[in-house]
C-alpha positions as CSV (number, residue, x, y, z in Angstrom):
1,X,1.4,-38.7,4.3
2,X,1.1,-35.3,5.9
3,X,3.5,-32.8,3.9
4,X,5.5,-30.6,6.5
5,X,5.9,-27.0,6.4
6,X,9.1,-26.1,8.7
7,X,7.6,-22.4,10.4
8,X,10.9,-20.2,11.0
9,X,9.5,-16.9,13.3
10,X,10.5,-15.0,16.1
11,X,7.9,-13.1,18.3
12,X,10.0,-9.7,17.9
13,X,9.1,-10.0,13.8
14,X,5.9,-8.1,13.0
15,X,5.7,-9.9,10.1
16,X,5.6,-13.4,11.7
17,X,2.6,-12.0,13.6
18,X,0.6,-10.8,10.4
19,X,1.3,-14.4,9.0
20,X,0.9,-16.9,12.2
21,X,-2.7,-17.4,11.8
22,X,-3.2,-17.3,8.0
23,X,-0.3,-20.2,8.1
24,X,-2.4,-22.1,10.6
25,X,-5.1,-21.7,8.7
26,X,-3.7,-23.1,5.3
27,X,-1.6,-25.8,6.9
28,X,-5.3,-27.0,8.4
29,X,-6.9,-26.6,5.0
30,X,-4.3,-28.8,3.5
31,X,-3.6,-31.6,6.6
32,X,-0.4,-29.9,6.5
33,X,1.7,-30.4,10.3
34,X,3.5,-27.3,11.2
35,X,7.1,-27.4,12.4
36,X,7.5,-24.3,15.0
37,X,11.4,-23.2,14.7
38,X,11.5,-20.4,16.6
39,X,15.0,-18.5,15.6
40,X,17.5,-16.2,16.6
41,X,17.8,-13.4,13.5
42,X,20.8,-11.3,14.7
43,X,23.0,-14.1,13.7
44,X,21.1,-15.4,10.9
45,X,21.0,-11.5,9.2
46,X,24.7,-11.5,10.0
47,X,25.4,-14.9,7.9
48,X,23.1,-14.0,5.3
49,X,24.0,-10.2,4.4
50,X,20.8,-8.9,6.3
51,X,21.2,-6.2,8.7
52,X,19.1,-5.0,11.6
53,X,16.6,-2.7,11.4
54,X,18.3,0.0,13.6
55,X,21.1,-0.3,10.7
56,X,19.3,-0.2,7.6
57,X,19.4,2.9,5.4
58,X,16.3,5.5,6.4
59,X,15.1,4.7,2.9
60,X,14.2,1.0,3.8
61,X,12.6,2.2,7.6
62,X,10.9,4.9,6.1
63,X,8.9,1.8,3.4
64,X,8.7,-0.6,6.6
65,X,6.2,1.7,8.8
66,X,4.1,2.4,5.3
67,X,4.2,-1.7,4.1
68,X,3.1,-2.0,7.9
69,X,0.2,0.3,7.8
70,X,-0.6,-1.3,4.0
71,X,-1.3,-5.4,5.7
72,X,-2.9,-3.4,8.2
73,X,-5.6,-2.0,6.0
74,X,-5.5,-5.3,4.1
75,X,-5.8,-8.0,6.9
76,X,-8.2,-5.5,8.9
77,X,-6.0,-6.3,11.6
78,X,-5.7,-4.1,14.2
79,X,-1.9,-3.4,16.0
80,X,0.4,-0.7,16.9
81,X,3.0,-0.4,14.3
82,X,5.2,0.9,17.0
83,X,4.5,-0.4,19.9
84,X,5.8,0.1,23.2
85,X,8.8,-2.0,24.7
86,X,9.2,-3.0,21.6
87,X,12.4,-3.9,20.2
88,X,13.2,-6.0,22.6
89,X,15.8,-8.9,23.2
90,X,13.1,-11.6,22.1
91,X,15.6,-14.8,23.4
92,X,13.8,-15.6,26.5
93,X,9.7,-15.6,24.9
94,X,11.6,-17.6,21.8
95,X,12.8,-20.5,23.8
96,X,9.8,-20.1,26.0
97,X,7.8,-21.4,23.3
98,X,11.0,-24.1,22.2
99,X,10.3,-25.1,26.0
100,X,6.3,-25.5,25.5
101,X,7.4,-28.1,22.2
102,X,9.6,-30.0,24.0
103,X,7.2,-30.6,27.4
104,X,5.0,-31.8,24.5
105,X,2.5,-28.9,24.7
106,X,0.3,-27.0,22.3
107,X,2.0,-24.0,21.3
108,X,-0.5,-22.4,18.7
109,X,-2.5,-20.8,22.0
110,X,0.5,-19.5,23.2
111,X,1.8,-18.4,20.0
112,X,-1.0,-16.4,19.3
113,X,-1.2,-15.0,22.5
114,X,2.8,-14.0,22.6
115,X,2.2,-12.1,19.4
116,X,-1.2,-10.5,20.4
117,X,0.4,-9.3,23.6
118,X,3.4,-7.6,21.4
119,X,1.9,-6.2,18.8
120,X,-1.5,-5.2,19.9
121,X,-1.3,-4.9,23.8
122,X,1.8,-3.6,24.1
123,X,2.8,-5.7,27.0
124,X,6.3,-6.3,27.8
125,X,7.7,-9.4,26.4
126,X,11.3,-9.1,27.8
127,X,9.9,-9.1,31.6
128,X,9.7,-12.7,32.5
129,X,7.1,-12.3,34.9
130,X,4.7,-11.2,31.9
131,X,5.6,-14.3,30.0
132,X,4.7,-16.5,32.4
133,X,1.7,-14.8,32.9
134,X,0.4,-15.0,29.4
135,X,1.3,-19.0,29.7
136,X,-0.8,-19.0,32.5
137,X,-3.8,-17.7,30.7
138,X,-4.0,-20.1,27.7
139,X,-3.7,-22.9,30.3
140,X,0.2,-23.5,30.5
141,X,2.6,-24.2,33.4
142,X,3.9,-20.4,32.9
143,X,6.5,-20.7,35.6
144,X,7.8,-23.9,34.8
145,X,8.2,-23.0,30.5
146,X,10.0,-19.7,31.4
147,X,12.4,-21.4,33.9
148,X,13.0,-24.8,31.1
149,X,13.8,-21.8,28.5
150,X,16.8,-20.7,30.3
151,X,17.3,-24.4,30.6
152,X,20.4,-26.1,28.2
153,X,17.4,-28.3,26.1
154,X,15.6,-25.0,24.9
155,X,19.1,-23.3,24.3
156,X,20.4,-26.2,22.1
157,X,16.9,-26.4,20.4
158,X,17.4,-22.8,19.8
159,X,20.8,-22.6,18.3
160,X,19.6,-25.8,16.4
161,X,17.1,-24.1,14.7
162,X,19.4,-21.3,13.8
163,X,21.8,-23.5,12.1
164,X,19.0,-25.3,10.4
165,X,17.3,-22.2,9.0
166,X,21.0,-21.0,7.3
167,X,20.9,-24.7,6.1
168,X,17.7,-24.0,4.1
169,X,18.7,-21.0,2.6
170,X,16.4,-19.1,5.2
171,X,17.5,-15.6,6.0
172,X,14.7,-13.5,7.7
173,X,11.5,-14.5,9.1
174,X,9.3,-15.4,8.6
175,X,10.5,-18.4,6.5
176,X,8.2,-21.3,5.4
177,X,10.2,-24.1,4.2
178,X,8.3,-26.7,2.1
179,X,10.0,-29.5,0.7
180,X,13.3,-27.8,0.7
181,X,11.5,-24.5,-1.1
182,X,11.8,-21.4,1.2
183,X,9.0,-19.0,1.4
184,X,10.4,-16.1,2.8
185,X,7.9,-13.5,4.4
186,X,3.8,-13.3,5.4
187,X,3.1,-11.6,1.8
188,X,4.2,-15.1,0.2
189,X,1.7,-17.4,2.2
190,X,-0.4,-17.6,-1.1
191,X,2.2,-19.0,-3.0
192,X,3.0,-22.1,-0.5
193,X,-1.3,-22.1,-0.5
194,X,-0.7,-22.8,-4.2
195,X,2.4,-25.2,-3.9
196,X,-0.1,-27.5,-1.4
197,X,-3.0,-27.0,-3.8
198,X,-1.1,-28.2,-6.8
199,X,1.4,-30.7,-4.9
200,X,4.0,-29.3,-7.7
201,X,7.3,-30.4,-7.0
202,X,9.7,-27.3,-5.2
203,X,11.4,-24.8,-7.3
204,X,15.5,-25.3,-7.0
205,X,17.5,-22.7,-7.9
């Protein structure tokens, strides 16, 4: 039986993008099947004594822009630490890709090409139009997704999600949740590569 790793992201979190493919990659390795859960963190930070980045002590946003430039360096993965239109109010792209699972579509193309277009060609992820053009170019109905995201499925699927991720104890993203154990951030992914490897029974605290 394939084990299940639930995938808790947002395509506003840098560090969902630094892990989206090396989580692909492992779940593969070990016949793993992916559960996308695209979330909404504002709320989730705010039940779960997080705060948003524009609230957090200089101290702590100071050390995100140099742990940034470190998995940089590491992953030889090139991206703007900053980039342009970015914060942005990542709702619509997050249900867009809620709206690809439920029509039953691939969503690791998309995915990929969601975070590639924030992170390392600046393009402008809050503008619908841009959305459904990058549906467009990895095959999708762009036009149709963006419209079903505003749609009462995707926003039930999306609040859904939320209160399933304070469920599992998740509280940023992104969160991998293997058998009820919560993997919480990219820099973990070789730890839940070890808890596949050795089929080890999760950790309960």
């Amino acid at each position: 039986m394939s084990r299940r790793i639930g995938y808790f992201f947002s395509v506003v979190s840098p560090w969902s993008f630094l892990g989206n493919d090396r989580l692909l990659k492992i779940a593969a390795r070990h016949g793993a099947t992916v559960e996308f859960r695209p979330v909404e963190l504002g709320p989730v930070f705010a039940e779960t004594g997080g705060l948003p980045l524009a609230k957090r002590a200089p101290q702590r946003q100071r050390q995100r822009l140099v742990e940034l430039q470190r998995w940089r360096l590491k992953l030889g993965l090139d991206f703007h630490i900053q980039p342009a239109h970015w914060p942005f109010n990542p709702g619509l792209v997050d249900r867009t890709v809620i709206a690809a699972l439920l029509a039953g579509h691939p969503v690791e193309p998309l995915l990929a090409r969601l975070f590639s277009g924030v992170w390392q060609r600046q393009e402008n992820l809050a503008d619908p139009a841009v959305i459904v053009a990058l549906a467009d170019e990895v095959g999708l109905p762009g036009a149709e997704l963006v419209a079903a995201a505003d749609g009462e499925a995707a926003q039930q699927a999306y609040l859904a999600n939320r209160e399933l991720a304070l469920k599992s104890d998740v509280f940023g993203a992104p969160s991998y949740v293997l058998d009820g154990e919560v993997f919480w951030g990219q820099d973990r992914l070789d730890l839940l590569d070890d808890a596949l490897t050795s089929g080890r029974p999760p950790f309960r605290a």
